[in-house]
RODO-2510 file (C-alpha; in nm, 4 decimals, decimal comma):
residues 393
     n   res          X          Y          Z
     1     x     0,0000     0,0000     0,0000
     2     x     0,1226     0,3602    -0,0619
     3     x     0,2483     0,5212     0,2230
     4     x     0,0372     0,8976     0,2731
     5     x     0,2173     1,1957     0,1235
     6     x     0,4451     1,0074    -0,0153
     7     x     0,5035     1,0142    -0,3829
     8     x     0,4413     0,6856    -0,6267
     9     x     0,8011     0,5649    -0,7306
    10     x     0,7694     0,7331    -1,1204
    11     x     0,6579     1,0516    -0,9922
    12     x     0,9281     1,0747    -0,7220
    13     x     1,2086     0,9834    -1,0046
    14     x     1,0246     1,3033    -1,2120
    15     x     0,9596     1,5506    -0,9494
    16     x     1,2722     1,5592    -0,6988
    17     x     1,4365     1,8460    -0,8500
    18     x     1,6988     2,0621    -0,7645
    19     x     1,5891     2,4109    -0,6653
    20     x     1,4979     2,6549    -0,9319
    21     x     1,7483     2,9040    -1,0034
    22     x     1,6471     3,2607    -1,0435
    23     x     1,6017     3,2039    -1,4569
    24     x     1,3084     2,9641    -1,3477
    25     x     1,4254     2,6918    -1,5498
    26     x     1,1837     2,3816    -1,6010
    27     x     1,4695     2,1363    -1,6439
    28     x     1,7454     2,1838    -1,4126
    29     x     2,0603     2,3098    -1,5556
    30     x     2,4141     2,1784    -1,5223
    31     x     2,6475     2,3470    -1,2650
    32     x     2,9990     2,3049    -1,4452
    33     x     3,1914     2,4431    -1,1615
    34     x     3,4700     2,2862    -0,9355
    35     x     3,3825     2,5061    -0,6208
    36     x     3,1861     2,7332    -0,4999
    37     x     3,1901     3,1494    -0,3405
    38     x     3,0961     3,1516     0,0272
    39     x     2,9093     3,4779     0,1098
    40     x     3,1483     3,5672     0,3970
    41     x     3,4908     3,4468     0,6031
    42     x     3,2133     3,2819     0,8635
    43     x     3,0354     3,1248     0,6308
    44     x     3,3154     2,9141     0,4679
    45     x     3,4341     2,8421     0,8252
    46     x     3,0975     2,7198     0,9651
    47     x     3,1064     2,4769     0,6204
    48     x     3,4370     2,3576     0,6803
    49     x     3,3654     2,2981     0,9895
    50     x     3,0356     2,0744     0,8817
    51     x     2,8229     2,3247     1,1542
    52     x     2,6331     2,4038     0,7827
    53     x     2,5514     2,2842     0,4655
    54     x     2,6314     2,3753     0,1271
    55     x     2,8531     2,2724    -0,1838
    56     x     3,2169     2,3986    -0,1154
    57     x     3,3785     2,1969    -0,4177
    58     x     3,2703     1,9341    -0,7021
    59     x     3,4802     1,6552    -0,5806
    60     x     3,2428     1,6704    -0,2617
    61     x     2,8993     1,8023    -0,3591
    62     x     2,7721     1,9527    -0,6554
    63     x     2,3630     2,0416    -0,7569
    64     x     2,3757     1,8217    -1,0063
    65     x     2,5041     1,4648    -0,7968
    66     x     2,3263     1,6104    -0,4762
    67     x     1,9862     1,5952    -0,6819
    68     x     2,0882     1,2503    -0,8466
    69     x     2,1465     1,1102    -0,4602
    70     x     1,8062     1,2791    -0,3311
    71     x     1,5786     1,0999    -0,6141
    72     x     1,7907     0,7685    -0,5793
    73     x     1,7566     0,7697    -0,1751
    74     x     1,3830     0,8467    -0,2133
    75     x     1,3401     0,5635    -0,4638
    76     x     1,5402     0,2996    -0,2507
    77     x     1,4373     0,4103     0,0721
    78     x     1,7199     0,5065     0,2018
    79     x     1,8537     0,7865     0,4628
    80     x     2,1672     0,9190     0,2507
    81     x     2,4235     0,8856    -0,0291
    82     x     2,7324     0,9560    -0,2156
    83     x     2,7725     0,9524    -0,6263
    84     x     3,0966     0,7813    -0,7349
    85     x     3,2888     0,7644    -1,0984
    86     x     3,1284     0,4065    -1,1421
    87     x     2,9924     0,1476    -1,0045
    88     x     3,3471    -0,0295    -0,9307
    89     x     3,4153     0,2704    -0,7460
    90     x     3,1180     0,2401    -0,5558
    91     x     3,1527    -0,1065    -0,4461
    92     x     3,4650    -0,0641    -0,3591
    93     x     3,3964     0,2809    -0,1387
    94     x     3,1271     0,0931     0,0072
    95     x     3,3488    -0,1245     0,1657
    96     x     3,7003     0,0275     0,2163
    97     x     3,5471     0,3075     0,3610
    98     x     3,4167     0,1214     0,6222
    99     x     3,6556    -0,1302     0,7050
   100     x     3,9905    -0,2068     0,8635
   101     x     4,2951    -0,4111     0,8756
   102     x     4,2011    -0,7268     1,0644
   103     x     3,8252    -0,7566     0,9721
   104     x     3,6665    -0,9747     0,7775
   105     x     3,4106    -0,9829     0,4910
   106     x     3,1301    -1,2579     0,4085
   107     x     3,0304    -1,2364     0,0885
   108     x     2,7821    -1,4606    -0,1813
   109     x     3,0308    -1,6973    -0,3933
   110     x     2,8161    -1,5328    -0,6899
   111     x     3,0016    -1,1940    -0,7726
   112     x     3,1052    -0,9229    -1,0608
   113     x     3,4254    -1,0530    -1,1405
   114     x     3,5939    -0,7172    -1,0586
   115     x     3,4413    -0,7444    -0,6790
   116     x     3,6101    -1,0964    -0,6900
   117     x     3,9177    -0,9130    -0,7362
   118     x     3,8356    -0,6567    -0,4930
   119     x     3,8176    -0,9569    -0,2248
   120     x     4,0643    -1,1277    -0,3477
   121     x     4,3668    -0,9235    -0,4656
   122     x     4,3450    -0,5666    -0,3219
   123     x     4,1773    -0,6124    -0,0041
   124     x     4,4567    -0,8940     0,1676
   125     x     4,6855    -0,6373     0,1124
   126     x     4,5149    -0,4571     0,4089
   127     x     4,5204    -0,7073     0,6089
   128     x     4,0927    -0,7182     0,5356
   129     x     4,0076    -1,1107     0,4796
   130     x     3,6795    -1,2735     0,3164
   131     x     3,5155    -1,5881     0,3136
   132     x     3,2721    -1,7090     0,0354
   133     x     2,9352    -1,8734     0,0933
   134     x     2,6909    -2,0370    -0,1127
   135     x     2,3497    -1,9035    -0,1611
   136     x     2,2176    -2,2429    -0,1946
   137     x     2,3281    -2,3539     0,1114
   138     x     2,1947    -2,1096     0,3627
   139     x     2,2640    -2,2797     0,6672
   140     x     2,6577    -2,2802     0,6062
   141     x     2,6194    -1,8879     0,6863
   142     x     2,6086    -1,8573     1,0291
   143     x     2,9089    -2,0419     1,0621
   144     x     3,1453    -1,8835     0,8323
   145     x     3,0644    -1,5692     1,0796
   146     x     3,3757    -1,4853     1,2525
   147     x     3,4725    -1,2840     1,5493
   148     x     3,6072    -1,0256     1,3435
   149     x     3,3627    -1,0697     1,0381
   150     x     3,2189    -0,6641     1,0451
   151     x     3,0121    -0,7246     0,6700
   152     x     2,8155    -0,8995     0,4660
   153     x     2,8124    -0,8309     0,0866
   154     x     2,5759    -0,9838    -0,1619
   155     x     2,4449    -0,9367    -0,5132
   156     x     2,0744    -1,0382    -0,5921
   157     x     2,0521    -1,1525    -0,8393
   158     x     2,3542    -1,2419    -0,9208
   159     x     2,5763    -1,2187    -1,2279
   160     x     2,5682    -1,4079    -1,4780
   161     x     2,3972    -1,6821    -1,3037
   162     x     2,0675    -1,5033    -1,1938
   163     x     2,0799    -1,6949    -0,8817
   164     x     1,8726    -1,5138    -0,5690
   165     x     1,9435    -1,4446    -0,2015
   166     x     1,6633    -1,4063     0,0777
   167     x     1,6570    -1,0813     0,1599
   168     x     1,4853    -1,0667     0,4365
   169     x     1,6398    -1,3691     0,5781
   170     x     1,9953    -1,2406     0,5617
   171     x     1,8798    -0,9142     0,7275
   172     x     1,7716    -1,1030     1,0169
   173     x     2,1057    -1,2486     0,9956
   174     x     2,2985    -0,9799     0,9783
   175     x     2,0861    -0,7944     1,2655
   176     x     2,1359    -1,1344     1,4950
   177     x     2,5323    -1,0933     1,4577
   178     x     2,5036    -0,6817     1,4830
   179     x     2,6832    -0,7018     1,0917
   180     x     2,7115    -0,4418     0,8290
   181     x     2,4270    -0,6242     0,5377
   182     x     2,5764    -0,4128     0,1657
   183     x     2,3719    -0,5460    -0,0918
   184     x     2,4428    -0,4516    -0,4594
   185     x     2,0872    -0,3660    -0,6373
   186     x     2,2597    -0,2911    -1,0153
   187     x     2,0731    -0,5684    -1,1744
   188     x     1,7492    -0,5538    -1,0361
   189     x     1,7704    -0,1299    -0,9686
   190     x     1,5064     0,0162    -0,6797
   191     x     1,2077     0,0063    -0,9494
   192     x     1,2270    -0,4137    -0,8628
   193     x     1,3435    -0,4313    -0,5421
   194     x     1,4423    -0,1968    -0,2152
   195     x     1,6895    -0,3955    -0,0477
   196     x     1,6859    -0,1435     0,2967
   197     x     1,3161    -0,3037     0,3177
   198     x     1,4357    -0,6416     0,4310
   199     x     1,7284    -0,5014     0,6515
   200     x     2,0316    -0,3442     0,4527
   201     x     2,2518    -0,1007     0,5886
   202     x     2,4226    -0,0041     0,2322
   203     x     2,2587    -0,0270    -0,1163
   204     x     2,5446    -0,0199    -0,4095
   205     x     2,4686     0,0698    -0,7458
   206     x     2,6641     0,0359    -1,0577
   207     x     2,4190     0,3496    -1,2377
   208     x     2,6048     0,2532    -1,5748
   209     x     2,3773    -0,0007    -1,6134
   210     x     1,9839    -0,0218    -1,6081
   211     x     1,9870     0,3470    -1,4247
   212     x     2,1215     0,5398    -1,7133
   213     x     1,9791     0,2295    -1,9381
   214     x     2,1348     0,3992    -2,2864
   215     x     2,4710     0,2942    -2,2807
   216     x     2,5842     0,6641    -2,2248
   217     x     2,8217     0,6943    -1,9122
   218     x     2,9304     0,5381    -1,6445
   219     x     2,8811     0,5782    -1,2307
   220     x     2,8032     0,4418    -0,9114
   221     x     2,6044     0,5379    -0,5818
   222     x     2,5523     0,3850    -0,2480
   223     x     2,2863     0,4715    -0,0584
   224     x     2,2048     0,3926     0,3223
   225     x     2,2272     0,4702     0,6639
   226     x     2,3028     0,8047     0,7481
   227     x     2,5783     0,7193     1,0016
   228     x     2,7452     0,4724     0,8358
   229     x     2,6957     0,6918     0,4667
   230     x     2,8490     0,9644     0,6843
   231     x     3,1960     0,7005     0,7424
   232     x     3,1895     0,6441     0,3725
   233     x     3,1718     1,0027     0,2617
   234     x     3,5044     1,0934     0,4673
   235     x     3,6510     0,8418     0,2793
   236     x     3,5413     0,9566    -0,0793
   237     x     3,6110     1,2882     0,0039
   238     x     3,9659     1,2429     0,0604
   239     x     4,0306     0,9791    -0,1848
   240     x     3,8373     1,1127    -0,4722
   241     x     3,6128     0,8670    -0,6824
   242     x     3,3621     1,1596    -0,7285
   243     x     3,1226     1,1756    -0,9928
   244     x     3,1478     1,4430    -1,2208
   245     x     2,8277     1,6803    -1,2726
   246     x     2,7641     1,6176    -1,6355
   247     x     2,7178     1,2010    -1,5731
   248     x     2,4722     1,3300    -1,2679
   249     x     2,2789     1,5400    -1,4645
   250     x     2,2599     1,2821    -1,7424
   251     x     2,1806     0,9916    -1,4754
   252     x     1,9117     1,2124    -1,2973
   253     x     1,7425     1,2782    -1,6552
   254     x     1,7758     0,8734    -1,6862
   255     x     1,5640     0,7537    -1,3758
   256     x     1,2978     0,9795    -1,5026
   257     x     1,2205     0,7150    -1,7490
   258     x     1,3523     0,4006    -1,5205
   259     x     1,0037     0,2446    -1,4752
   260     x     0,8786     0,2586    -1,7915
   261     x     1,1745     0,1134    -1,9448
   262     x     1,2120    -0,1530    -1,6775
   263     x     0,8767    -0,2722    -1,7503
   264     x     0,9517    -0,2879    -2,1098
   265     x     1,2901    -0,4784    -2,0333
   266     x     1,1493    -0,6882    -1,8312
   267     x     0,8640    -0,8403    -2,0768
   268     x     1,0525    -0,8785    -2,3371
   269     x     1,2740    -1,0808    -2,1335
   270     x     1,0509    -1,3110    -1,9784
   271     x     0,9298    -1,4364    -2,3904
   272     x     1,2672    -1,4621    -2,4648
   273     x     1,3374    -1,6750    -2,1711
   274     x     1,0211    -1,8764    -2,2382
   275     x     1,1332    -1,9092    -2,6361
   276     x     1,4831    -2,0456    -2,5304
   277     x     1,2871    -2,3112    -2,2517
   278     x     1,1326    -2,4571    -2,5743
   279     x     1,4355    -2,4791    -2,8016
   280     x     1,6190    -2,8155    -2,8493
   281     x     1,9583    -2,6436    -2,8767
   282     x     1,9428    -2,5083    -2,4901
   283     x     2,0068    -2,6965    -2,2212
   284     x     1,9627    -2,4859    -1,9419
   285     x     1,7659    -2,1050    -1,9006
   286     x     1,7876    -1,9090    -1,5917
   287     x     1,5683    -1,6786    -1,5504
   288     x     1,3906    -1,5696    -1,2228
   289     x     1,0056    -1,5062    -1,3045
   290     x     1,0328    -1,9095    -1,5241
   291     x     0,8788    -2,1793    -1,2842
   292     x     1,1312    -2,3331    -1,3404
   293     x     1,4012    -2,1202    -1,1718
   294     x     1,4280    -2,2906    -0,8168
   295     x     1,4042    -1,9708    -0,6493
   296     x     1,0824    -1,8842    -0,8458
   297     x     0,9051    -1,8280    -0,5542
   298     x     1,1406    -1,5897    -0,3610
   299     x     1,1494    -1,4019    -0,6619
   300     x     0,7819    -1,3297    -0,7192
   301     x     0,7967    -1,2222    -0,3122
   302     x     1,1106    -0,9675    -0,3216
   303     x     1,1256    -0,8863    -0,6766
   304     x     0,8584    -0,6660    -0,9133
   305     x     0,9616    -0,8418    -1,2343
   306     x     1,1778    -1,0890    -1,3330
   307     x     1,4647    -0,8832    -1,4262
   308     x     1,6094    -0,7829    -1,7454
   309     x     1,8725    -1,0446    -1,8086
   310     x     1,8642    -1,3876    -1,9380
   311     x     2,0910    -1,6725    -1,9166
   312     x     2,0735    -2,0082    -2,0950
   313     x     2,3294    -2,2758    -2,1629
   314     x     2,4027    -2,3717    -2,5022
   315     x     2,4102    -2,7300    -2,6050
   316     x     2,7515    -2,7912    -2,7239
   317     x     2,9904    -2,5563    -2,4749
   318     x     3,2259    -2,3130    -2,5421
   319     x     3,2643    -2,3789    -2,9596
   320     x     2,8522    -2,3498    -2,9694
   321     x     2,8338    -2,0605    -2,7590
   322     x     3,1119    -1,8733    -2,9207
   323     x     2,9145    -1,9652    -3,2742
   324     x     2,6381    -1,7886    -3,1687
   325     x     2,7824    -1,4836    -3,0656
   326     x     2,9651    -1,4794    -3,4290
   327     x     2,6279    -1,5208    -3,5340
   328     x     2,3652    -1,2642    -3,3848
   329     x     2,2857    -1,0034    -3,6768
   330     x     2,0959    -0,7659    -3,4656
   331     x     2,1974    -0,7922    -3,0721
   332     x     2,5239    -0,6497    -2,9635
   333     x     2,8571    -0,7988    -2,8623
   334     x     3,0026    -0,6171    -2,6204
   335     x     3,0294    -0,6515    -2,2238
   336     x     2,8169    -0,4239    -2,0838
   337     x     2,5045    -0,4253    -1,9947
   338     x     2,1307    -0,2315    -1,9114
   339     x     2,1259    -0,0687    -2,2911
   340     x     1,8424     0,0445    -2,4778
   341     x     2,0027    -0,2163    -2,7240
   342     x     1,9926    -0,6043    -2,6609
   343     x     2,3598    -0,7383    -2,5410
   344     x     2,4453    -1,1068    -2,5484
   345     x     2,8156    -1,2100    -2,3615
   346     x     3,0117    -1,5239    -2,3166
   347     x     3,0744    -1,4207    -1,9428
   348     x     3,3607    -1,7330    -1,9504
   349     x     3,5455    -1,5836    -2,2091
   350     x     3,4898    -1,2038    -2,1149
   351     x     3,3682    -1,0864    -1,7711
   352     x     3,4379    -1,3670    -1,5564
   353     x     3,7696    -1,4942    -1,7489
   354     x     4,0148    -1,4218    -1,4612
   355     x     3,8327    -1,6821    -1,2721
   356     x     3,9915    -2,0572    -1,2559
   357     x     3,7558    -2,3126    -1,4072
   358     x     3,6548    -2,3986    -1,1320
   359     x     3,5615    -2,0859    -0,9294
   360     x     3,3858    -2,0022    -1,2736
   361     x     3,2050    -2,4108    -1,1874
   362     x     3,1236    -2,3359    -0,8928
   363     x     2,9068    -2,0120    -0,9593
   364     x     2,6882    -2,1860    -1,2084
   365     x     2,9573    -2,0323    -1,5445
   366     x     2,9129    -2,3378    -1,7746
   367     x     3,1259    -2,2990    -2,1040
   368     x     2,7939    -2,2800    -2,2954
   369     x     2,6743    -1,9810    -2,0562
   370     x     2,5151    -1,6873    -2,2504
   371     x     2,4286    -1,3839    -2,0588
   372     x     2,1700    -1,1586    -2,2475
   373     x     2,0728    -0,8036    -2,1599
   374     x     1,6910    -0,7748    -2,3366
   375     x     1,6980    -0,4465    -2,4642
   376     x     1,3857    -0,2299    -2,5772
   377     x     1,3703    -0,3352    -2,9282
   378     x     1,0429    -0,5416    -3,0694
   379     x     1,0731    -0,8722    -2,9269
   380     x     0,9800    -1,0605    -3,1602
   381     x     1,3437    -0,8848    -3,3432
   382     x     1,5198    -1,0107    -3,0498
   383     x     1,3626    -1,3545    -3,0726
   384     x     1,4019    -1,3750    -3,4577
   385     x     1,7974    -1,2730    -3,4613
   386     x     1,8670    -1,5166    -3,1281
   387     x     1,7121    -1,8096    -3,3054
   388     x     1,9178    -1,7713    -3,6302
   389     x     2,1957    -1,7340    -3,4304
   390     x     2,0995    -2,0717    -3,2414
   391     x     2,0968    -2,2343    -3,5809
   392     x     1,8704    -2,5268    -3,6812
   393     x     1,8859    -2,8195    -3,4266
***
């Protein structure tokens, strides 16, 4: 039910503006400015000092990224936020900035190959360890919590492999061991699903993706609570992954249509998925909103729509799938994803190549694993150029 006075999720990504100048612009304009005048010696000391508000300098607020975080904190029900260069940045601000040498980091098995890294490479350095657990074995959890374990980090769903986490179960856990719950939302975006609902602390957003949704710039955001935003923000002010005002301004322009496309993405996907479920050449789809995903039902609780991405397993493995990529007329090759145009990737061969065969196994990354981002066009276009592209079996 809609909360009173509070403003449907389309209108609120239309209507949060930032003030009107004294031009009365309709559309807000771009402030292309690295700092700001202060009206008097007290004023910038009271600012400095954080005993005020107000934008100083670019690299730590700016009209443009403060409006961006006040729509996406609205939409995701949040408390506060900070705009980063992309959603890398973003992930890994969400976490450096609030952790230290000797904790420890529990995070799904199922990640962006450049968090993997993140985990695995950079943070060790730190002295900042990680363990890995498996979302299909939810009981194995609770005792991978350490001591020292300070966060939990999940993506839902996950990429490329679609699989889904209980949200609300894993905020329970995280409240029962007093533990930091960051949850990255790129895939599914707040339109689907509001993560801080069921318990998290920190909402991360790769904004390149579904949020801008044209293949136009990149950025990141993470939203949350207002103490712990507060930790993050003295980090990324001193560090400097800021975004810059022209991707903010772009990105705030984007959400305005976020719903509308989202809907779009997310039927077309679902009679793609059901297309490939009846096609002798695929093994395997994945897709969360099919019955025959096995977390079907968590899904349809947590999640608007099935998502826009599709996954299916091509009879034949690596040779097959990397024929039908040579194949596709229409959909794009490239490794992004959340375009306006559809996007098919060989996530073994691309995204998730740095991973050994068998952490690539053991997150569902067959050889014959496509990954397709269903884009806006007609579906039955999509349909038509994926089953040339599957070939005649």
């Amino acid at each position: 039910m809609q909360e009173e006075n509070k403003p449907h999720f389309e209108t609120a990504a239309i209507r949060i503006q930032t003030g009107q100048t004294s031009f009365r612009e309709h559309s807000v304009p771009l402030y292309l400015t690295s700092s700001f005048t202060f009206e008097d010696s007290e004023q910038a000391r009271a600012m400095f000092a954080d005993e005020i508000g107000g934008n100083i300098y670019t690299r730590f607020s700016n009209p443009n990224t403060t409006e961006l975080i006040e729509k996406l904190c609205v939409l995701e029900g949040t408390e506060d936020g900070i705009a980063t260069a992309s959603g890398m940045a973003a992930m890994f601000t969400s976490m450096a900035g609030l952790l230290k040498a000797g904790d420890h980091v529990l995070a799904s098995r199922s990640l962006f190959g450049s968090t993997h890294q993140i985990l695995t490479q950079i943070f060790p350095r730190w002295g900042i360890a990680h363990s890995y657990a498996d979302i299909n074995q939810p009981a194995a959890w609770e005792s991978l919590i350490r001591p020292e374990t300070k966060m939990i980090f999940v993506e839902t769903p996950s990429n490329p492999s679609l699989d889904l986490i209980d949200l609300e179960w894993l905020g329970r856990l995280a409240e029962k061991h007093n533990l930091i719950l960051n949850v990255d939302n790129c895939f599914a975006t707040p339109y689907l699903q509001q993560p801080a609902k069921y318990g998290a602390h920190i909402v991360t957003h790769s904004v390149t993706k579904f949020i801008d949704g044209q293949g136009r710039t990149i950025g990141g955001a993470i939203l949350g609570r207002k103490d712990l935003i507060r930790e993050i923000r003295f980090f990324a002010r001193h560090t400097g992954p800021s975004m810059s005002p022209f991707n903010a301004w772009v990105l705030s322009k984007s959400l305005e249509t976020l719903a509308v496309r989202m809907d779009r993405h997310c039927e077309n996907a679902l009679k793609l998925a059901t297309f490939l479920e009846s096609h002798p050449g695929v093994e395997k789809v994945i897709y969360p909103f099919l019955p025959s995903h096995p977390q079907y039902e968590l899904a349809r609780r947590q999640m608007r729509h099935g998502g826009p991405l599709v996954s299916f397993v091509i009879e034949g493995g690596q040779s097959r799938a990397a024929s039908f990529i040579d194949r596709l007329q229409m959909v794009s090759r490239t490794s992004n994803l959340g375009d306006t145009r559809s996007i098919a990737t060989h996530p073994a061969s691309t995204t998730h190549s740095k991973l050994t065969d068998a952490d690539r196994a053991s997150v569902g990354i067959a050889p014959g694993l496509i990954r397709i981002s269903v884009g806006l066009e007609y579906v039955d276009d999509i349909i038509g150029d994926v089953r040339q592209a599957l070939g005649n079996r």
